[in-house]
N, C-alpha and C positions, 0 to 999 in steps of 0.2 A: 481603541479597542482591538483586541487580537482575534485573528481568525483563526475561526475550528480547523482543525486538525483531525484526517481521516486518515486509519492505519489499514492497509489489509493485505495481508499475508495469504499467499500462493504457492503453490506450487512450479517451480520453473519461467525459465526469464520468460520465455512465450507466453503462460499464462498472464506474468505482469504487465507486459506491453500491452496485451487485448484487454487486459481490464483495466489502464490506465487510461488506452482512445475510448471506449467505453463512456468512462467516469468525466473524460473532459470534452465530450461529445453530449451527453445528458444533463451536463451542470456546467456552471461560471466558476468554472475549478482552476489551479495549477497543481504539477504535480511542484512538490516540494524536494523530493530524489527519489531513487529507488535503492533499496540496503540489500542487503544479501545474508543467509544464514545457512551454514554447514552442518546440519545436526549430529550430534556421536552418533546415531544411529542409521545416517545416512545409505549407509551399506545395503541394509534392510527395506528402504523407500522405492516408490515406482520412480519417482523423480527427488533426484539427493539435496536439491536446490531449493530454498524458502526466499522469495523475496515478499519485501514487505514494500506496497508503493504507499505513498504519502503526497494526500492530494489534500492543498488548502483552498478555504474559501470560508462563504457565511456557512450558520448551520446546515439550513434548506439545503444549498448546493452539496457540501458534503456529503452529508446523508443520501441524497439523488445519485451521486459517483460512487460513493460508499454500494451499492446496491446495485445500480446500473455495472459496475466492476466484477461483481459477486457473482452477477447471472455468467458475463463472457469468462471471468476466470473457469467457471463451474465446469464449462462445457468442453475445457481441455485440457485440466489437469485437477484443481481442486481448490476450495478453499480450506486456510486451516483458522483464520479467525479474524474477526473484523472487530472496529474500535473509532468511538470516534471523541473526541476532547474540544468541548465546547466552546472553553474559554481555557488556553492554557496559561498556564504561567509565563511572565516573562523569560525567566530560566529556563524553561525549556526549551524555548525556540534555536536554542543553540544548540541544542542534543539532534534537531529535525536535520539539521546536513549533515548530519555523522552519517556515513555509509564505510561498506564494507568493501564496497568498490575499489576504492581508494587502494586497501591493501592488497601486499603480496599472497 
């Protein structure tokens, strides 16, 4: 059986770090990576940077990190949406180490 899969996107790499020790401090989590996202409207943003951390576990724990994440992102930058995928697909799990890191 595959484990849930918790998405949540932030504001600024600082905010994802605190809500990732967060989320793996309050649950029997790992983070899965952390991706990155440049919005075209960046220009216009208090912070130009979305990362989205991605922490696996069972549901329970998810949802505990999922949340536990939410409050310390909240308190330094933002959130912009949370997600969480119960039972994913085998397929997909291939898509979870795609980051943006990676590129130039």
């Amino acid at each position: 059986m595959s484990e849930a899969v918790g998405l949540l996107e932030v504001y600024g790499l600082v905010a994802a770090f605190a809500a990732a020790d967060a989320g793996c401090k309050a649950a029997n989590v790992r983070i899965e990576t952390f991706d990155r996202n440049k919005p075209a409207n960046a220009e216009k943003l208090e912070v130009p940077l979305i990362i989205m951390v991605k922490f696996r576990g069972s549901v329970e724990d998810t949802r505990a990190a999922l949340e536990a994440g939410e409050v310390a992102a909240k308190r330094i930058s933002g959130v912009i949406t949370k997600h969480i995928i119960a039972r994913p697909e085998e397929d997909l799990n291939k898509f979870l180490n795609i980051n943006g890191f990676d590129k130039n």
